[in-house]
C-alpha positions in Angstrom: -9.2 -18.4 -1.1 -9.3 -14.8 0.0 -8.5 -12.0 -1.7 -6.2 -9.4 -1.1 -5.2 -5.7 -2.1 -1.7 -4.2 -1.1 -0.3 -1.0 -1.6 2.8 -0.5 -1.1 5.8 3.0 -1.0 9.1 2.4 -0.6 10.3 5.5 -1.6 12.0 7.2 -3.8 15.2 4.9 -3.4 13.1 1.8 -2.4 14.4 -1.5 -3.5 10.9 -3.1 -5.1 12.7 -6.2 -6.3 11.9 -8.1 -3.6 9.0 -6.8 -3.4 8.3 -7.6 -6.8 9.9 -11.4 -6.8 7.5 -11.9 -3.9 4.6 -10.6 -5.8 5.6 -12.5 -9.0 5.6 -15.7 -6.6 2.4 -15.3 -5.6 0.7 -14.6 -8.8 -0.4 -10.7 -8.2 -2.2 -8.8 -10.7 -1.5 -5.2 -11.1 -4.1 -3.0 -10.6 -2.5 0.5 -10.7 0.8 2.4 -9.4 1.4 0.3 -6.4 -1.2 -1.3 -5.8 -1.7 -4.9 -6.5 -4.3 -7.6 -6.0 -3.6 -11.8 -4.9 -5.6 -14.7 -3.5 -4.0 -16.4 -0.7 -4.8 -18.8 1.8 -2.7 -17.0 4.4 -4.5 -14.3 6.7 -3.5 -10.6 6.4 -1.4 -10.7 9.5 0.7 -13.9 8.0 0.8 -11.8 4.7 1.8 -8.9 6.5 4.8 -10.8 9.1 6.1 -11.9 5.3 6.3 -8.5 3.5 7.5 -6.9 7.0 10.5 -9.6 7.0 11.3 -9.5 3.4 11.5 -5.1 3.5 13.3 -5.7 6.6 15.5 -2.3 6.7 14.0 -0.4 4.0 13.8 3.0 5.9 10.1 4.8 4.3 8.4 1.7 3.6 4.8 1.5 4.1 2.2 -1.5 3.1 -1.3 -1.4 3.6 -3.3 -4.5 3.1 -7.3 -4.6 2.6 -8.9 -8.1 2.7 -11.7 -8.0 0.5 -14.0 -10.5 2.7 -13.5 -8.5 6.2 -13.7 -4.9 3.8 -11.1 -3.8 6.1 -7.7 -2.6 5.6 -4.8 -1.8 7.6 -1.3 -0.7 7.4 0.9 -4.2 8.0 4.5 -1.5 7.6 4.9 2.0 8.2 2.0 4.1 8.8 -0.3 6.9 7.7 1.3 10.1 7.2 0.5 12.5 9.3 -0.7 15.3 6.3 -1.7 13.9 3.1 -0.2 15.3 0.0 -3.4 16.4 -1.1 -4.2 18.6 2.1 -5.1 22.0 1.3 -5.9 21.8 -2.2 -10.0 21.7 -1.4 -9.2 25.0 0.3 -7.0 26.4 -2.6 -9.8 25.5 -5.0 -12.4 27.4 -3.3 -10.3 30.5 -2.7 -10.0 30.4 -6.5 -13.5 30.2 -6.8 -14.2 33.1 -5.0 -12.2 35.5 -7.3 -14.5 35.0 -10.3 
């Protein structure tokens, strides 16, 4: 059976239970903050139909799915952000750097 890793953001006012009942259901390990690992024999897209059906109306969710066999992931809900939080801190660091 494949294996899968999601990752998952609902926000800060998120409801996970669902999230987490479906999870629970289908065994998943944890394998850090929101992120959790799960054999299935469904594909990534079935996966991905469920989880967008059960957060159904949860405004900021995103879910991003990597199937181990293909090494591929993808987001399944929500996208990628257009700056990531950590943007800017490479140059900050440098900047730093150049003071001493």
């Amino acid at each position: 059976m494949p294996r899968y890793w999601i990752s998952f953001d609902l926000g800060l006012q998120g409801d996970y239970e669902p999230l987490y009942e479906w999870l629970d259901r289908h065994e998943a390990l944890e394998c850090g903050d929101s992120v959790a690992t799960l054999r299935s024999g469904s594909s990534r897209e079935q996966i991905g139909r469920q989880l967008a059906a059960l957060l159904k109306g949860q405004k900021n969710a995103r879910v991003y799915i990597i199937a181990m066999e293909k090494g591929v992931g993808r987001f399944v809900l929500g996208k990628r952000r257009a700056s990531p939080p950590w943007k800017g801190y490479a140059a900050a660091e440098s900047s730093a750097g150049d003071e001493a």
